[in-house]
N, C-alpha and C positions, 0 to 999 in steps of 0.2 A: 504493500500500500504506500510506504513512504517512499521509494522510486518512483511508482506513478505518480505522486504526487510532485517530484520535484520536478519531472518532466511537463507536469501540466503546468509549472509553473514558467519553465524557459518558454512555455510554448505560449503561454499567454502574455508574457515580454513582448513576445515578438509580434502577436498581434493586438497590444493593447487597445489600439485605436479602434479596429474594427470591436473588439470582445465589448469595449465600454456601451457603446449602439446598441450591441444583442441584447446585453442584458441591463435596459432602461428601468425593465419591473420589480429587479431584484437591489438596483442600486438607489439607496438615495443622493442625487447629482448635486442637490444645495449642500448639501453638508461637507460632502468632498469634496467641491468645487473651491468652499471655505478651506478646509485642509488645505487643499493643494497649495492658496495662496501665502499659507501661513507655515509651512514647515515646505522640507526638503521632496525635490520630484521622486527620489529614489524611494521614501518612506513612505511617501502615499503611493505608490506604486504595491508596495508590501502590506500596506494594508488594503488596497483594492484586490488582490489576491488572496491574502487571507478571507477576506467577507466571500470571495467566491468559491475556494475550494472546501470552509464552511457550509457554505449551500450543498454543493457537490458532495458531501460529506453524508449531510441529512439525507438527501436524496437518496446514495447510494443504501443509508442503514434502511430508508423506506423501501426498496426494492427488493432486495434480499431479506427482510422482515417478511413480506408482504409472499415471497416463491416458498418460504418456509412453512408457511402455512397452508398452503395449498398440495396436500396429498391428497393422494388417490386412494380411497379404501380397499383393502383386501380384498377379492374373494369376487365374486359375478354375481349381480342382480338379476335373476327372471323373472319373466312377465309374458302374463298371459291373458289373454281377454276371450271371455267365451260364453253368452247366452246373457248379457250385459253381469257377469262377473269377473271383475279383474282381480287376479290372482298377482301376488310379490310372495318371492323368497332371496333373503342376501345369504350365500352358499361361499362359504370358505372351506377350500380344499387343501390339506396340507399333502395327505398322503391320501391312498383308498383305505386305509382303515385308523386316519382322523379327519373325519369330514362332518361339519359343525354348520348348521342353519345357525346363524345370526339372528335373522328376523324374518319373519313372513306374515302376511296379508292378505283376507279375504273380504272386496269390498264390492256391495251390489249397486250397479250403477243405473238398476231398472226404477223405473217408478212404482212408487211403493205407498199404500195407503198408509196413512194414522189415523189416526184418535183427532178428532177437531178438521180434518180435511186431508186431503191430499199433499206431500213433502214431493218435490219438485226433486227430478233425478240428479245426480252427480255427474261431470265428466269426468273419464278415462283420466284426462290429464289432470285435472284438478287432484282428485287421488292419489295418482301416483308422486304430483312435485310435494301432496303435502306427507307423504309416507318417505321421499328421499329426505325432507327436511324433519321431521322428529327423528328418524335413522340417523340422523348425520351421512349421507351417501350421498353428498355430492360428488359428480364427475364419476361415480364407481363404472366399471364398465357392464354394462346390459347385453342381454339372451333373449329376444321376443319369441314368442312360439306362435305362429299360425295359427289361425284356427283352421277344420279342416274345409272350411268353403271358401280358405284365402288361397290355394295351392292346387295343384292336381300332382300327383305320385300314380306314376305308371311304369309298367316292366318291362325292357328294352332288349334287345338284345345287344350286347358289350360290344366296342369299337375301341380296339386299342393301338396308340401311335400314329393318329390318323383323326386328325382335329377336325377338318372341313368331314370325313363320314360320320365322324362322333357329334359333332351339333346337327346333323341333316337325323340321324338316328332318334336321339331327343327330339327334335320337332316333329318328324313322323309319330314320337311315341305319344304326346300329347295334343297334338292339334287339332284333333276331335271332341277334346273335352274341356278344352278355355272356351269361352264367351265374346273372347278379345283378338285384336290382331298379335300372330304372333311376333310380330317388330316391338310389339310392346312389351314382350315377357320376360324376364328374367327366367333364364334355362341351365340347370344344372344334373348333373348324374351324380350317383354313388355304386360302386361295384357289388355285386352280389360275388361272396369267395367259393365257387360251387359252378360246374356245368352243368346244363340241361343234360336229362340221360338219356333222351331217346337223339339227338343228335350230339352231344358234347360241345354245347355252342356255350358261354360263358355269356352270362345274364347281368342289367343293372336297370335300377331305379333310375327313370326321370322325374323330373320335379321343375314345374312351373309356377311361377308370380306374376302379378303383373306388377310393371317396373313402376307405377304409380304407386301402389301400395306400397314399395319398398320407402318412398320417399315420405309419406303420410307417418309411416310406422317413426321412420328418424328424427321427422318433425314432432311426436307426439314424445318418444323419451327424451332428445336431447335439452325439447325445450321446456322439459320436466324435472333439470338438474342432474340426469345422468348423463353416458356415453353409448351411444348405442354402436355396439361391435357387430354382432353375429343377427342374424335370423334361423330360425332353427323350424324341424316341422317333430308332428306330434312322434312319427316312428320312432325318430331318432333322440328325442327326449327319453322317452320310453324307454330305449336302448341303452341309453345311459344309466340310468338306474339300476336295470337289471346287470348292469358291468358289475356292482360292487357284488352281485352274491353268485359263491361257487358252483362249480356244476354246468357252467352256460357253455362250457366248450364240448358239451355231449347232451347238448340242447334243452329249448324249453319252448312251452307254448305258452303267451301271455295274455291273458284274459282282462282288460279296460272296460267296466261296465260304464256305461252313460244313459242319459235319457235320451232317444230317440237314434242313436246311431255307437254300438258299443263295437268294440277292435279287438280284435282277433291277431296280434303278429308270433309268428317263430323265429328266435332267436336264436343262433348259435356260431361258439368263437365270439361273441360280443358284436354280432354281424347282422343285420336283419334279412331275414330270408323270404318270407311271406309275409303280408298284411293282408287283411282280411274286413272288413267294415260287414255290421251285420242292423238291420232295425228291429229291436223289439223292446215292448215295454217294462224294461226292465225294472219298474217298482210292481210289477205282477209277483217278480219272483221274493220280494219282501218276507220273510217268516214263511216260505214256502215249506211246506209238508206233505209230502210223497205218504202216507200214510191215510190225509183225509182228502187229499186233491187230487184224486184221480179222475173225476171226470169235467175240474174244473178251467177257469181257462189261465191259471196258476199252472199248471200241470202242463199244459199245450205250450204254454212259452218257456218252461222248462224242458221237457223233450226238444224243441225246436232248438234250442240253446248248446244243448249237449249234441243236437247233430250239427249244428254249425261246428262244433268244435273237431268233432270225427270228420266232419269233411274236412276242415281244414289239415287236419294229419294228414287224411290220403292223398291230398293235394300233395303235400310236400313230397312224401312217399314217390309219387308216379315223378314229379316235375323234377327231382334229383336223386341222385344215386347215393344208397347208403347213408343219407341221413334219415337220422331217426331220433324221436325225439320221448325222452323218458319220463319229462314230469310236466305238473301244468300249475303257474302261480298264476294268481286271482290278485289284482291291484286293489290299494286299498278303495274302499265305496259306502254308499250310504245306506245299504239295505241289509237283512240281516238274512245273512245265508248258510246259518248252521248245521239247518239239515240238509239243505240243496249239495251241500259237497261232499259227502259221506256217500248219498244215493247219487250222484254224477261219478263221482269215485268207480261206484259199480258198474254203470255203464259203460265206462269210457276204458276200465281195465288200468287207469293209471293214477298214480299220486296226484292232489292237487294240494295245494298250499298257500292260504293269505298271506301277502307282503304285507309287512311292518316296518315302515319307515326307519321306526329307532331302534330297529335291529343292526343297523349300517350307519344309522346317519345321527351324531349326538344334536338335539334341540337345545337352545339356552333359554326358551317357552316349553312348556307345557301345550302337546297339538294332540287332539281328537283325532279318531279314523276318519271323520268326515271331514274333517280338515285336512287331514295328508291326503284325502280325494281331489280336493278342491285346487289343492296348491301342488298336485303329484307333476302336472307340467310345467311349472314355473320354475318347482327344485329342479327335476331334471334338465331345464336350460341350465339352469345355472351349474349343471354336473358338465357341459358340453366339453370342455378340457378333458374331460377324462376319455381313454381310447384314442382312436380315430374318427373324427366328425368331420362332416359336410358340411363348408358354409352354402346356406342356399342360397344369404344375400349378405354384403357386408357392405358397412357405411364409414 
């Protein structure tokens, strides 16, 4: 500091005449002017220097004060938005067996009646700057997840080393299922690690956006106090999750119930192999009882449930060779299905097992199963570091 300093000093010798001009607002000219008349040109020259690298002085402790304080917080924020619920989880990863939710958030942004009238809904945004600001999670970096009518995921066949067949393969594999021109979309793949068996052709996931929504989504976290990194879709959240527990590299079939549209993917090597989307009214299966509901229509959307699931096995079965898949976890959900998996157990021939979030993952809250339903997409953005992940869009 005390070099630069003496060179800022030769340096302002030599331009004193211009320097005095620049800095009109910081000098007072009546008073030095007096100086000047009254003592030697060399000593008010040393004191017009002093009072400036003074200045220069404060300035620099304001600057470097001001970068000091400005970190970045640990760890990824996800966020999810889906059926007007937006979901927050801040996910700190240290290792895969210390990995700690921070904080998480489930806030409905539907209109919603009370008592005395109607309470006017929330925005997205509104929510989430005022969840970065009680967090302290400015600028942390963010994981959006799609909802599934922001994206289309379709099954390609793989084009490798050969960019111009590999974008023509993606647009073939999607362009009958956007709404949009595809000049607009944002087009990505991810490999499937597996050939087709009946020709040994090697298979992958396309994934389209439209390029508008990538910019809406960046508009709505950055100007919400985070950084928006990554855009992620729901398979591969899901993927993520199931990376932290053993077993995945001799497969699993993963069960996501939702209302109106639940998912069905195979997992295995921490790789997504099938997806499956199924509709049924899943609060049918609620306290369902195979015992008194046999000819109820509790019973029919449970049988139906358990053949989507056998289908989706022999799917995999025929579509690839030697994979086979030995167990089946059930994500967590809002309905209770105590005896439904005991009696699907027997039909299916194979293990099933509820995920428990805080089996894997420590909370610094206290979260409900219907909570870790709610927020199951938001933590897994925020797992996206973990494995190998697809960005589908980055900002």
């Amino acid at each position: 500091m005390s070099k630069f300093i003496s060179r800022f000093k030769q340096y302002l010798a030599l331009k004193i005449s211009k320097f005095i001009n620049f800095n009109k607002r910081f000098i007072n000219f009546n008073k030095l002017f007096n100086k000047f008349n009254k003592i030697h040109y060399k000593e008010t020259l040393i004191l017009l220097l002093n009072k400036v690298i003074g200045q220069a002085k404060t300035l620099f402790n304001r600057i470097t004060k001001k970068k000091s304080t400005e970190v970045i917080p640990d760890g990824v924020l996800g966020v999810s938005i889906n059926n007007g619920i937006v979901a927050l989880a801040h996910v700190v990863v240290n290792s895969l067996q210390d990995i700690e939710v921070k904080s998480f958030g489930l806030f409905d942004i539907n209109l919603t009646n009370v008592e005395g009238g109607n309470k006017e809904p929330k925005s997205a945004q509104s929510v989430i700057t005022q969840y970065i600001k009680d967090q302290h999670l400015e600028r942390i970096v963010s994981c959006y997840v799609l909802s599934p009518s922001e994206y289309v995921l379709s099954l390609i066949e793989s084009v490798e080393n050969d960019n111009k067949a590999k974008e023509k393969a993606i647009l073939w594999g999607v362009k009958d299922y956007i709404n949009y021109s595809i000049d607009d979309a944002i087009l990505e793949s991810f490999e499937i690690p597996a050939a087709r068996a009946q020709d040994n052709v090697k298979l992958a996931y396309a994934v389209a956006m439209r390029a508008k929504l990538s910019e809406e989504i960046g508009n709505l976290i950055n100007s919400s106090g985070a950084h928006l990194k990554y855009i992620d879709i729901n398979e591969l959240c899901l993927r993520n999750i199931m990376s932290l527990y053993s077993g995945m590299e001799s497969g699993c079939l993963l069960l996501k119930l939702a209302e109106g549209n639940s998912s069905i993917l195979l997992i295995k090597d921490n790789s997504l192999f099938i997806s499956r989307n199924t509709k049924l009214d899943i609060k049918q299966l609620d306290q369902f009882d195979p015992r008194n509901n046999i000819s109820s229509e509790k019973f029919n959307i449970a049988e139906n449930l358990v053949l989507e699931l056998q289908r989706s096995l022999d799917y995999s079965n025929s579509m690839f060779r030697d994979l086979h898949f030995n167990t089946i976890k059930i994500l967590p959900h809002n309905i209770n299905l105590d005896l439904f998996i005991p009696w699907a157990e027997e039909q299916l021939g194979l293990p099933i097992n509820k995920v428990d979030l805080t089996e894997k993952i420590k909370f610094a809250q206290e979260i409900k199963q219907s909570e870790q339903a709610g927020c199951l997409l938001a933590i897994g953005a925020a797992l996206r570091n973990i494995g190998n992940v697809i960005n589908v869009a980055t900002n």
